[in-house]
C-alpha positions as CSV (number, residue, x, y, z in Angstrom):
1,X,0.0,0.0,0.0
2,X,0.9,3.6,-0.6
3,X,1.7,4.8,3.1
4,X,-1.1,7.6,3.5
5,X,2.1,10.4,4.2
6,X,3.7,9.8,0.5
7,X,0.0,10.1,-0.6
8,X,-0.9,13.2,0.3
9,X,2.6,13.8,-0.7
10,X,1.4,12.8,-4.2
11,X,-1.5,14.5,-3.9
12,X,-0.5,18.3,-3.6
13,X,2.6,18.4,-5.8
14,X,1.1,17.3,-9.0
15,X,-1.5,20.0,-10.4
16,X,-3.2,17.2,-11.7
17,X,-4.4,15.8,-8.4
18,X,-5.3,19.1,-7.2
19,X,-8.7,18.2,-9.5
20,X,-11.0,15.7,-8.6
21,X,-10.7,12.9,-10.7
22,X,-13.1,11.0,-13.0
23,X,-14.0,7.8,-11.9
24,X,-12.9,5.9,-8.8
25,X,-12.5,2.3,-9.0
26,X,-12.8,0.7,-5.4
27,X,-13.3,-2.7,-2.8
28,X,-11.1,-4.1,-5.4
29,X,-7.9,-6.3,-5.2
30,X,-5.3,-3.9,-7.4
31,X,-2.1,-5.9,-8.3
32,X,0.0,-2.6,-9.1
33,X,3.4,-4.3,-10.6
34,X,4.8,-1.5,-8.6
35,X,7.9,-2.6,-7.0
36,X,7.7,-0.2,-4.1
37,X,3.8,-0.6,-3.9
38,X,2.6,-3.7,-4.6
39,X,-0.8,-4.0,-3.7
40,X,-3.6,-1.4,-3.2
41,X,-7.5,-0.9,-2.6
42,X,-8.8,1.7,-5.1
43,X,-7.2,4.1,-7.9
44,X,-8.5,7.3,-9.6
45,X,-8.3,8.2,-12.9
46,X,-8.5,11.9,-14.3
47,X,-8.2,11.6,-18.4
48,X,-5.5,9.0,-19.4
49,X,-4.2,8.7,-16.4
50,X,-4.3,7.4,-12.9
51,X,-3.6,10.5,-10.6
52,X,-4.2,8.0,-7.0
53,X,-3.6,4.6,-6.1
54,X,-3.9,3.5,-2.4
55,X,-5.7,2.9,0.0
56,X,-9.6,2.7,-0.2
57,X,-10.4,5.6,2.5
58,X,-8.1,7.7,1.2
59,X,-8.9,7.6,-2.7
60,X,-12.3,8.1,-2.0
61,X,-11.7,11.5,-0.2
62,X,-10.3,12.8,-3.5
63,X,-14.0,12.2,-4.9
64,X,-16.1,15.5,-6.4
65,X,-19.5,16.0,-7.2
66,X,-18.8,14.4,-10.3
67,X,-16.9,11.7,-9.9
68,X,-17.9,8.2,-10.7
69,X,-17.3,5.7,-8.0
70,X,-17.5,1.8,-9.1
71,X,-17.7,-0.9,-6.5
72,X,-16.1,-4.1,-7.8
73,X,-17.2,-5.9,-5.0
74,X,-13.3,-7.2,-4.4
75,X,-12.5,-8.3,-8.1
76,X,-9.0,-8.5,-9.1
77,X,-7.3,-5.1,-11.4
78,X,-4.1,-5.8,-13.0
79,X,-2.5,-3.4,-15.3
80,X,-3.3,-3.7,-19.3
81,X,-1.9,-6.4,-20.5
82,X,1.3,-5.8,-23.2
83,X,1.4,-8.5,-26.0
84,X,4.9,-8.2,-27.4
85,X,4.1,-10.3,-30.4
86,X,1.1,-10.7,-32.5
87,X,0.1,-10.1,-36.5
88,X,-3.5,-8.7,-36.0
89,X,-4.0,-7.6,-39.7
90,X,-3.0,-11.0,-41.2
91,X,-4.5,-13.1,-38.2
92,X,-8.2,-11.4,-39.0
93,X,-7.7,-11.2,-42.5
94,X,-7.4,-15.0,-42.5
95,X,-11.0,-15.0,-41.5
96,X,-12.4,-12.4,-43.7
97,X,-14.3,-15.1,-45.6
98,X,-15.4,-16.9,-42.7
99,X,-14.1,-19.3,-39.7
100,X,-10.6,-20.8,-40.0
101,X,-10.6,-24.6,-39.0
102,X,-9.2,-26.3,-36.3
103,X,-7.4,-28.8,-37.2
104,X,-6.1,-31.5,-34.3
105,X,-5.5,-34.7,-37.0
106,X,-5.9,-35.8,-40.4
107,X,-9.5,-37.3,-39.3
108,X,-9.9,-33.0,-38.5
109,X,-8.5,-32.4,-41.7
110,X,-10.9,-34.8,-43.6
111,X,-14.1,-33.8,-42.1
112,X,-13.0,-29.8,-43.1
113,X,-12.2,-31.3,-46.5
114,X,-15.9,-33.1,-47.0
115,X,-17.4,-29.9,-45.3
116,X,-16.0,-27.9,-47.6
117,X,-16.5,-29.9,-51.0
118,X,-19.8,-29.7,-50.6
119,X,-19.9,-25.8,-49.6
120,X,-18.1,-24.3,-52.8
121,X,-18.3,-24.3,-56.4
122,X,-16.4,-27.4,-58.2
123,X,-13.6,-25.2,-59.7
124,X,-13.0,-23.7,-55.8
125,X,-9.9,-25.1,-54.4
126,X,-9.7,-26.3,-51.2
127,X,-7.2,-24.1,-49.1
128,X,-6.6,-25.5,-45.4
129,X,-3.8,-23.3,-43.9
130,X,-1.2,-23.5,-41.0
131,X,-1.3,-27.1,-41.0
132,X,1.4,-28.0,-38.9
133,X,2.6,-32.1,-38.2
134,X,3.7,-30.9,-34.6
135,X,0.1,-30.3,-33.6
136,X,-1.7,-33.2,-35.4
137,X,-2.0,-35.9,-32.9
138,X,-0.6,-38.4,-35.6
139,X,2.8,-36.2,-35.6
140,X,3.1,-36.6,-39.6
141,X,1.4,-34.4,-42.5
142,X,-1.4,-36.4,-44.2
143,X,-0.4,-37.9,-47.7
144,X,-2.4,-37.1,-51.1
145,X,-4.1,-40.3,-51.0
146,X,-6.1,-39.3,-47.5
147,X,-6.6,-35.7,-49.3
148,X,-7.8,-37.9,-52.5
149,X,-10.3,-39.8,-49.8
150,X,-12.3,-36.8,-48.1
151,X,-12.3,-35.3,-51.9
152,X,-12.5,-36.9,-54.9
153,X,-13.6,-36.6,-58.6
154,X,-11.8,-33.4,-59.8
155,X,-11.4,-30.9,-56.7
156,X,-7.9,-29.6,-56.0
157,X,-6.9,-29.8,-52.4
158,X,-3.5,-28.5,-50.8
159,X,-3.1,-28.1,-46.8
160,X,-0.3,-25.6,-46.5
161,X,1.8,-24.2,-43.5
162,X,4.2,-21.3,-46.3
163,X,6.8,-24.1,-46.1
164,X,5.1,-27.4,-46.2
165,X,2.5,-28.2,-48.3
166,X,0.3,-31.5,-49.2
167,X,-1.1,-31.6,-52.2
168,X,-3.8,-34.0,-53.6
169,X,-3.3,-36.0,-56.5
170,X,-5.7,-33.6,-58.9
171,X,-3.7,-30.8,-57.9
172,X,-0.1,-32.3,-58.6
173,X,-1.6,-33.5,-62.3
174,X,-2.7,-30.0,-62.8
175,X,0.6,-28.3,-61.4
176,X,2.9,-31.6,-63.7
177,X,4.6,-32.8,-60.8
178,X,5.3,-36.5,-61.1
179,X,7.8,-39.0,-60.5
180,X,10.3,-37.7,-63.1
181,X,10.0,-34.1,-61.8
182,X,13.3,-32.9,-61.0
183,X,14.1,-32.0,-57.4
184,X,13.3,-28.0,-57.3
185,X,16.5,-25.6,-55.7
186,X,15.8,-25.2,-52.0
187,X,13.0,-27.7,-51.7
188,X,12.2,-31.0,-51.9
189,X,9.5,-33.3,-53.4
190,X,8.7,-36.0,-51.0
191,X,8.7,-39.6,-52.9
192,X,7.1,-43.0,-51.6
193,X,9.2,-46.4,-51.4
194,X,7.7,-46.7,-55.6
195,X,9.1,-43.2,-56.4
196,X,5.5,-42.1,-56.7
197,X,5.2,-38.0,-54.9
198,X,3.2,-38.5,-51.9
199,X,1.6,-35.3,-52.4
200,X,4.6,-33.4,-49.3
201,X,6.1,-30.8,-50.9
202,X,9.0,-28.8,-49.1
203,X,10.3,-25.7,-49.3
204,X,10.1,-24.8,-53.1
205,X,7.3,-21.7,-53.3
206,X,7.7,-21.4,-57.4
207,X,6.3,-25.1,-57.7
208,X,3.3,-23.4,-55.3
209,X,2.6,-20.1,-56.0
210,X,-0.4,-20.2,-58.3
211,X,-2.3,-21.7,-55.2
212,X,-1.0,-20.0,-52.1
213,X,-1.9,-16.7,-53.7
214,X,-4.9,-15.2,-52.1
215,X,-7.4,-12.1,-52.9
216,X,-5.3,-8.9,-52.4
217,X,-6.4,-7.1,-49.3
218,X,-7.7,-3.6,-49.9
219,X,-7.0,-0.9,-47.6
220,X,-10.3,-1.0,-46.4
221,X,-10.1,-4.8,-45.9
222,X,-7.2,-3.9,-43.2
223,X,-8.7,-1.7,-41.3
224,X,-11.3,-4.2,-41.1
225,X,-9.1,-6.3,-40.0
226,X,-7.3,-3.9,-37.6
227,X,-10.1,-2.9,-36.0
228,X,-11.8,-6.1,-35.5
229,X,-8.5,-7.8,-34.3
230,X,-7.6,-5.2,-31.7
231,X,-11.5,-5.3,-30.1
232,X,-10.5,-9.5,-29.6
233,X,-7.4,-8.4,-27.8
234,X,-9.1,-5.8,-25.5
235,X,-12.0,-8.3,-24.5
236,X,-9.0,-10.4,-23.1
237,X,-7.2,-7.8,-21.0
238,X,-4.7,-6.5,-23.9
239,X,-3.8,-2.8,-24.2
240,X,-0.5,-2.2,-26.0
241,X,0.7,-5.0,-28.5
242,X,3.7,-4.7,-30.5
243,X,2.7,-5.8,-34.0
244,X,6.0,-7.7,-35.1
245,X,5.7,-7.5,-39.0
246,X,4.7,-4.7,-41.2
247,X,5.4,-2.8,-44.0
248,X,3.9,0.6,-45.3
249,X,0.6,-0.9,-46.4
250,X,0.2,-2.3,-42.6
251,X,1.4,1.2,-41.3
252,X,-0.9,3.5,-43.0
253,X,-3.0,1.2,-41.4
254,X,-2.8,2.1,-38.2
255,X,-2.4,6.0,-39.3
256,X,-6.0,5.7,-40.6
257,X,-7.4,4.1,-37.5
258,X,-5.6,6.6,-35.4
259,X,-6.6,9.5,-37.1
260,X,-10.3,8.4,-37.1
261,X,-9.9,8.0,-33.4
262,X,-11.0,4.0,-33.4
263,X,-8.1,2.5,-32.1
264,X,-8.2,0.9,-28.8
265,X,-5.0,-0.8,-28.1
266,X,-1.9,1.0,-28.3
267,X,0.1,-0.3,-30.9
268,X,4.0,-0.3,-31.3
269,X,4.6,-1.4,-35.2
270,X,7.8,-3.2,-36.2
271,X,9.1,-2.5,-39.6
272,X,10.2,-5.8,-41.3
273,X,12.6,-6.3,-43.9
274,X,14.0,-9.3,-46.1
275,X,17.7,-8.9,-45.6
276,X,18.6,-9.8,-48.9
277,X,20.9,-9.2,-51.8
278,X,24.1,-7.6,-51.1
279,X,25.3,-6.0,-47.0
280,X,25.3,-2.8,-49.5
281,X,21.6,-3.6,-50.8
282,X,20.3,-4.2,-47.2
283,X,22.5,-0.7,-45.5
284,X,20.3,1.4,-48.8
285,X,17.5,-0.4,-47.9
286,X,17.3,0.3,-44.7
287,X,18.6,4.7,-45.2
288,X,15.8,4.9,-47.6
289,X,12.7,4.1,-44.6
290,X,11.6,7.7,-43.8
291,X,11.8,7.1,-39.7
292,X,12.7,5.3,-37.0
293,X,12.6,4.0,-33.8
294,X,10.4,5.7,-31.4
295,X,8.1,8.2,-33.9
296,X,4.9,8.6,-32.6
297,X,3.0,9.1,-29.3
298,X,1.5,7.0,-26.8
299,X,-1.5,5.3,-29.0
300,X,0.7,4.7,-32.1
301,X,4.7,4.2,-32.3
302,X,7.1,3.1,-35.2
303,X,9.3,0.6,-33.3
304,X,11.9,-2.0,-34.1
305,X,13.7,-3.0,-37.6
306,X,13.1,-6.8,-38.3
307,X,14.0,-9.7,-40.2
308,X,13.7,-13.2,-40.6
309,X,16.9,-15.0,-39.7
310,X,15.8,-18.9,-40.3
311,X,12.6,-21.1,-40.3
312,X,11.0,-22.6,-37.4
313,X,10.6,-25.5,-35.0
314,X,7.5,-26.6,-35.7
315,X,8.5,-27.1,-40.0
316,X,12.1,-28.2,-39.3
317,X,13.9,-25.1,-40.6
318,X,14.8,-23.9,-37.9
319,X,18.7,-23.1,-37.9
320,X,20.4,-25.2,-34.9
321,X,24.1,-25.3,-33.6
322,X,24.3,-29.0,-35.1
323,X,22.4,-31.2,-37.1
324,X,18.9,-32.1,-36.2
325,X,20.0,-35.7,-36.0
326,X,18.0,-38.8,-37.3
327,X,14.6,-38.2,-35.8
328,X,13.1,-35.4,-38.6
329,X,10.5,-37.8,-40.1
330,X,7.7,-35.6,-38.3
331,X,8.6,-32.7,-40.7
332,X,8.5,-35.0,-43.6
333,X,12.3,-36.1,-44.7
334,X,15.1,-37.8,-42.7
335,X,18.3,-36.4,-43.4
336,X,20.7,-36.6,-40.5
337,X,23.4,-34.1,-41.4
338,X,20.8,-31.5,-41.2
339,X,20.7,-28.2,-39.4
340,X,18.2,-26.1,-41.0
341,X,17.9,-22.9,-42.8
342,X,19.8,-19.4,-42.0
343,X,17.7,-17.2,-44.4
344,X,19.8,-14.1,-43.8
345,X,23.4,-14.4,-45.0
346,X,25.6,-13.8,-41.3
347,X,27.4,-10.8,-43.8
348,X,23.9,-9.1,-43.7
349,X,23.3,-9.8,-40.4
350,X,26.6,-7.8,-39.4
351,X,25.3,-4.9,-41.8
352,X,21.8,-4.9,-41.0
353,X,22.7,-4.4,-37.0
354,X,25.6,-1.7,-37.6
355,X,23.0,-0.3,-40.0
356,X,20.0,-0.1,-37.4
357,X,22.8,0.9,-34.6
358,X,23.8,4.2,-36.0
359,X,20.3,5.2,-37.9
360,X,18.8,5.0,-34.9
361,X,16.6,1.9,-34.7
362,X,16.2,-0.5,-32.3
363,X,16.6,-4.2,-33.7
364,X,15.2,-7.5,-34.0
365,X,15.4,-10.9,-35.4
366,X,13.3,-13.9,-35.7
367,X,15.5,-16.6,-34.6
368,X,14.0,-20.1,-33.8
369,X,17.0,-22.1,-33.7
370,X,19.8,-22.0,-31.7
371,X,22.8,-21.5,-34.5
372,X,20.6,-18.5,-35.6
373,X,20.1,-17.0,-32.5
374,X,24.3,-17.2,-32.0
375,X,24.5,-15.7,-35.2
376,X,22.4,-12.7,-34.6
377,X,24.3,-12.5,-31.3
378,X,27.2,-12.3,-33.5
379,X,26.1,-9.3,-35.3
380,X,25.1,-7.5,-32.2
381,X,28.6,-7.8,-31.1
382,X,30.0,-6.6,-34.0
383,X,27.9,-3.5,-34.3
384,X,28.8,-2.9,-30.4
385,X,32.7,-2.6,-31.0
386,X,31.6,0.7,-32.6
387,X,28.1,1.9,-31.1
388,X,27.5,0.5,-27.5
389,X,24.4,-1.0,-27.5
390,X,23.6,-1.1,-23.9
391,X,20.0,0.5,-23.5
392,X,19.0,0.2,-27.1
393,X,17.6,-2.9,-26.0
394,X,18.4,-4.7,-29.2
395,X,16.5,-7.8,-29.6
396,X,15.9,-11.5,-29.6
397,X,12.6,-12.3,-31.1
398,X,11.4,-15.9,-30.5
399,X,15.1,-16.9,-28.7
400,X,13.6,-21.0,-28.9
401,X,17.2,-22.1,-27.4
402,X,19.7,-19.9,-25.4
403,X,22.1,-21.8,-23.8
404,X,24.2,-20.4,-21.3
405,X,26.4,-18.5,-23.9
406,X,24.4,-17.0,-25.2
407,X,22.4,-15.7,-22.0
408,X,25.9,-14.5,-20.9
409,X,25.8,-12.6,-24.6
410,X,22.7,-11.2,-24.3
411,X,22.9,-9.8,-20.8
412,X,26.3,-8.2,-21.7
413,X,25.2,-6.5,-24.6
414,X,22.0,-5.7,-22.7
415,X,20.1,-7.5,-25.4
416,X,15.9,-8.2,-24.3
417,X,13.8,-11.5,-25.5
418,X,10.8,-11.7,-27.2
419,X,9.3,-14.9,-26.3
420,X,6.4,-17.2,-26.8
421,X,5.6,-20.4,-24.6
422,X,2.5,-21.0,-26.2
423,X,4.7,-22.9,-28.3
424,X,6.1,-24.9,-25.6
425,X,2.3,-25.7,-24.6
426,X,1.0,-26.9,-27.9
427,X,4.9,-28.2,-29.5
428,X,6.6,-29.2,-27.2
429,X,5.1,-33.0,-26.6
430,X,6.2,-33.4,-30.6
431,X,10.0,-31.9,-30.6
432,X,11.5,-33.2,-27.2
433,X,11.7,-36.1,-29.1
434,X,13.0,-34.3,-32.6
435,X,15.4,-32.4,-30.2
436,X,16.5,-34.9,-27.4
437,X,16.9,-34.3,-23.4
438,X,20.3,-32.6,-23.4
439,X,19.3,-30.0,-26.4
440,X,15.6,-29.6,-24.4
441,X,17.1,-28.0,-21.9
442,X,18.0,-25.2,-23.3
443,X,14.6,-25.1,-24.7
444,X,12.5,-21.2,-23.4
445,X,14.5,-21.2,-20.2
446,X,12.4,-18.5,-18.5
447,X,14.4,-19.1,-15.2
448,X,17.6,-18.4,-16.1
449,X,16.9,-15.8,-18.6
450,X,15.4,-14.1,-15.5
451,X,17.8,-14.8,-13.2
452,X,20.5,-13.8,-15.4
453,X,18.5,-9.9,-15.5
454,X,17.7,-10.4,-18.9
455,X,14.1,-8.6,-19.4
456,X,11.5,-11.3,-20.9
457,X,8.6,-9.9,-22.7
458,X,5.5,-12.1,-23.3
459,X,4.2,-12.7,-26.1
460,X,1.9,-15.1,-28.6
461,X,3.0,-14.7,-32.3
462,X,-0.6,-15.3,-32.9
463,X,-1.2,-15.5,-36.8
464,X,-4.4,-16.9,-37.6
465,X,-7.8,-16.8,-36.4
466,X,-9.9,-14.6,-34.0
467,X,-10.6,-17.0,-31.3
468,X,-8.2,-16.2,-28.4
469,X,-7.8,-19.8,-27.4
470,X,-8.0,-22.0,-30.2
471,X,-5.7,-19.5,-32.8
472,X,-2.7,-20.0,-34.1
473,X,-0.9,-19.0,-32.1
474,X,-3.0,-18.5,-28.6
475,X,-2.7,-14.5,-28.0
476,X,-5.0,-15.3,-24.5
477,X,-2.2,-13.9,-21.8
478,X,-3.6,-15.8,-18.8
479,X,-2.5,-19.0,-21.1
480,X,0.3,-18.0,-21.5
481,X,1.3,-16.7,-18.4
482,X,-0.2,-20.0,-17.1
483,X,2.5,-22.1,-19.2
484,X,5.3,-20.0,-17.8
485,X,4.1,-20.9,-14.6
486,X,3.7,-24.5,-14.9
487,X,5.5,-25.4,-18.1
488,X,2.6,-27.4,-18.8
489,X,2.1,-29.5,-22.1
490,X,-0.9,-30.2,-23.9
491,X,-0.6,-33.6,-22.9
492,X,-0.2,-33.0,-19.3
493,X,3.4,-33.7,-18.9
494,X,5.6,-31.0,-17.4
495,X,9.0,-29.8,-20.0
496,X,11.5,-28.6,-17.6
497,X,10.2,-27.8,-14.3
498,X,13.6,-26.3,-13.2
499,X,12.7,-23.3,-15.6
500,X,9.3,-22.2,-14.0
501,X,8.8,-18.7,-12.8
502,X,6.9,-17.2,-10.2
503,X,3.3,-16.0,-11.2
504,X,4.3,-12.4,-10.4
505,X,7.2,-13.2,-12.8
506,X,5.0,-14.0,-15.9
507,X,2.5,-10.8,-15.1
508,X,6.0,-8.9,-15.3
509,X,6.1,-10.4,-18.5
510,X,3.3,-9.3,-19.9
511,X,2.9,-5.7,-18.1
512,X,6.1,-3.9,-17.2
513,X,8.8,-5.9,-18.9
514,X,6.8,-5.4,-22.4
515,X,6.7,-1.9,-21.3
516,X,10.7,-1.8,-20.9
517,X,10.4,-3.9,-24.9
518,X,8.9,-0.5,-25.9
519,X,11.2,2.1,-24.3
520,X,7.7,2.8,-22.3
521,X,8.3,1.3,-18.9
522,X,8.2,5.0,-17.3
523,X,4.8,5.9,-18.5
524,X,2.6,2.2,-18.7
525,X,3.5,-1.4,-17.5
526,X,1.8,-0.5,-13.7
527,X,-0.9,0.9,-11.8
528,X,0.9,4.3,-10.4
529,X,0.0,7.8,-10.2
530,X,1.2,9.7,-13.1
531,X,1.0,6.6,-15.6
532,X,-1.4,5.9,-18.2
533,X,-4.9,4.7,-17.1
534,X,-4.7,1.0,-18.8
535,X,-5.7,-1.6,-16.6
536,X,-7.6,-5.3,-17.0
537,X,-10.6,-6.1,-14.5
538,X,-10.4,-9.9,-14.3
539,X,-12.7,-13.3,-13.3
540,X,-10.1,-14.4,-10.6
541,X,-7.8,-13.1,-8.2
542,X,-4.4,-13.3,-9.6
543,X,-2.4,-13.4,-6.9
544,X,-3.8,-16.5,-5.1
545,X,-6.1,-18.7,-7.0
546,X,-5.2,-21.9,-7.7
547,X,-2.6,-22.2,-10.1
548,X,-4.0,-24.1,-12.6
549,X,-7.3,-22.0,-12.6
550,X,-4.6,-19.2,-14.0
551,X,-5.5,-20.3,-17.3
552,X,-9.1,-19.9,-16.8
553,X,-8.5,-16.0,-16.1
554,X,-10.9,-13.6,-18.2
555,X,-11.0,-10.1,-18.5
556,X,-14.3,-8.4,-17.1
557,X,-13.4,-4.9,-18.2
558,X,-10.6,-3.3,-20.5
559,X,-9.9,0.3,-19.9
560,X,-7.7,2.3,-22.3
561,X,-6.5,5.9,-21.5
562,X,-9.1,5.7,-18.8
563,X,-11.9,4.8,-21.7
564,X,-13.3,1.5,-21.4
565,X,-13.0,-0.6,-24.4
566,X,-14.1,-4.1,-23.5
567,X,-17.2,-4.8,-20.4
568,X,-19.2,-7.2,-19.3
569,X,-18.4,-6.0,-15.6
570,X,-21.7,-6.6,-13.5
């Protein structure tokens, strides 16, 4: 609690509490995130911002005639919740035509197929993304001859991920892909014991182009989608995000929803970039983007330069330290030399960071794999013998495997982690056994990456669908700050227990340390005076339900700025 001496403290040297404030909140359970103040019975809010926090008698006196004074009868207040990773225009723009399946197995897969043969016109293919082997129960893609059996006569089927795709056996006669096909560069075609394709085709996007191209969103269709997608994050506590891929079409996005006033989540856009050609190509490509880091204000702010530095775990590209090893049959080949894919050249890498360092930007890459994650180490390094990069809080998005080196790294350079464990939740029951024990350890260690001091944002990488729980990936935060907890597996087992965290730790996680991901830890990430009035309502106490009923958590009210943006409070 505030001690009622610093209150009144509070009280008469900021002109803004010399006003009576807006709307009181009290009888409530406020988890502050305040290190000095941890808990408290009541805030007020004048505008954006709370201007009291403390005890219930106390925040009450500040009341006016006008003030609004809500009971919550004891219900839990948390800050807003930060998600440091999600792709909201993409994610609702899958669903612009209607519900995206779940698919759990092939039998899933087959029943969407049926439903969907008998829905659209004959010529309509049948497009089934973000089918992934790692989250079908039979932990292998399905072959053309199961896609022939839920379709058949002349419909063209293909279940696709953007690296692995099946393909049924109309589509590869239509596309000419047969047994004598040649092998493509950078892919493979999968081939049974008779040389026949099976219908898995890897890597190779010219072979698959004509039927992973989609309608061409409109501008109007993303701010559809923006809009849409940001009201599903507020009706589960989120306030700030930090969109992690965009380019100018997905920025003048957010302009236009700004400037109409309709956004309701405040939004920190990351600027991506492919990283290619020549380190000369990427340094021009980079000096020709007309800002940087930081532009913008508290609802809208341009923040860190991206790329894509390898594949990922759950399609076998990610880029490891050493070879996968023999077990790689889930993702569809078995090659035991292995080690996945570093899509940047390391000479880019090295550019791209010295690049960002002195124009100003702050940095990330997505690095899945352990090798890439070294790598982009190694450019941070590099770009540090020139420009310090302590408190530009350079980053490591996704970070799947730090070992100890590289946690040593990181810290040193001052370098912060973007990280996901949904993905530990839904993938980890299928790639202990790709990975092995001794590599699995390094695998998301929340616990030493805390203990280390290195700050951990969370995050979903949420991609497809609305649904908070069943999208891919799951953006709901009490889910994910549940799995940090527990390092829980869908299938019950624990990965790891020696890397749990504390359950103050993982609302850190998503509150103040995605604040500190933002360069806005200062003005949002708690409930104190002087910040910005963001803050989550919720169904349970926080702090001491049961720990598996974390999970269960659901926001009751979202307020934004002070402005509610999500209720069913009653």
């Amino acid at each position: 609690m505030i001690p009622r001496a610093l209150f009144l403290t509070l009280l008469l040297s900021l002109p803004a509490f010399c006003q009576a404030p807006d709307v009181i909140y009290y009888n409530a359970s406020v988890i502050t995130m305040s290190p000095a103040h941890p808990t408290a019975q009541a805030v007020a809010i004048r505008g954006d911002r709370f201007v009291a926090v403390g005890l219930e008698a106390d925040i009450l006196k500040t009341a006016g005639p006008n003030t609004q004074k809500i009971d919550l009868g004891g219900k839990c207040m948390v800050p807003g919740i930060i998600e440091t990773h999600v792709h909201p225009i993409t994610s609702a723009l899958s669903e612009i035509d209607g519900p995206v399946p779940v698919i759990h197995s092939i039998g899933d897969l087959k029943d969407y197929i049926q439903t969907q043969d008998k829905k659209l016109p004959p010529e309509r293919l049948i497009f089934i993304p973000k089918v992934y082997s790692t989250r079908l129960t039979e932990h292998r893609y399905p072959t053309r001859y199961e896609l022939d059996q839920a379709a058949p006569g002349t419909r063209e089927v293909v279940a696709d991920n953007g690296y692995a795709a099946v393909i049924n056996s109309v589509l590869l006669k239509r596309l000419g892909i047969t047994r004598d096909t040649p092998q493509p560069p950078n892919g493979r075609i999968e081939k049974d014991a008779k040389g026949e394709p099976t219908g898995l085709i890897l890597g190779a996007p010219q072979l698959l182009k004509s039927v992973r191209t989609s309608r061409p969103a409109s501008a109007k269709d993303r701010l559809w989608a923006l809009k849409n997608m940001l009201a599903r994050y507020n009706s589960v506590g989120i306030t700030s995000i930090i969109d992690r891929s965009e380019g100018p079409e997905g920025f003048r996005a957010y302009e236009s929803l700004y400037k109409s006033g309709e956004l309701t989540a405040r939004s920190y856009i990351t600027y991506l970039i492919q990283a290619q050609g020549t380190p000369e190509q990427v340094r021009a490509e980079i000096e020709h983007i007309p800002f940087t880091t930081g532009w913008g204000d508290d609802w809208v702010r341009v923040g860190s330069l991206k790329t894509i530095a390898d594949g990922g775990i759950l399609i076998g590209t990610a880029f490891l330290r050493e070879p996968y090893g023999p077990n790689t049959k889930i993702y569809g080949f078995v090659d035991p030399g292995y080690r996945g894919v570093l899509s940047v050249p390391k000479p880019n890498l090295f550019e791209m960071a010295r690049a960002a360092a002195e124009l100003g930007w702050q940095m990330t890459a997505h690095t899945t794999g352990g090798g890439a994650t070294d790598a982009l180490l190694d450019a941070y390094e590099n770009a540090n013998r020139t420009i310090p990069l302590q408190g530009r809080r350079f980053t490591v998005t996704h970070g799947n495997f730090p070992n100890a080196q590289a946690i040593q790294r990181s810290k040193k350079l001052g370098v912060v982690y973007d990280i996901q464990p949904a993905w530990l939740y839904l993938d980890g029951p299928a790639i202990k056994d790709i990975f092995g024990a001794e590599r699995m350890k390094d695998f998301q260690p929340l616990r030493s990456l805390i203990d280390a001091g290195i700050v951990v944002g969370g995050g979903s990488d949420h991609m497809i669908r609305f649904d908070p729980r069943q999208a891919t990936n799951p953006y709901h935060p009490f889910l994910g700050m549940w799995i940090a907890v527990t390092r829980k597996m869908v299938d019950g087992n624990v990965l790891n227990p020696e890397q749990r965290i504390t359950r103050m730790e993982a609302l850190k996680m998503w509150t103040l340390n995605g604040a500190y991901l933002t360069f806005e830890e200062k003005n949002k990430g708690s409930i104190e005076p002087g910040k910005l009035a963001d803050l989550a309502v919720i169904t349970r106490n926080y702090a001491t339900c049961p720990e598996d009923e974390i999970k269960d958590i659901e926001a009751l009210r979202t307020v934004v700025g002070g402005k509610i943006v999500y209720d069913r409070l009653r």
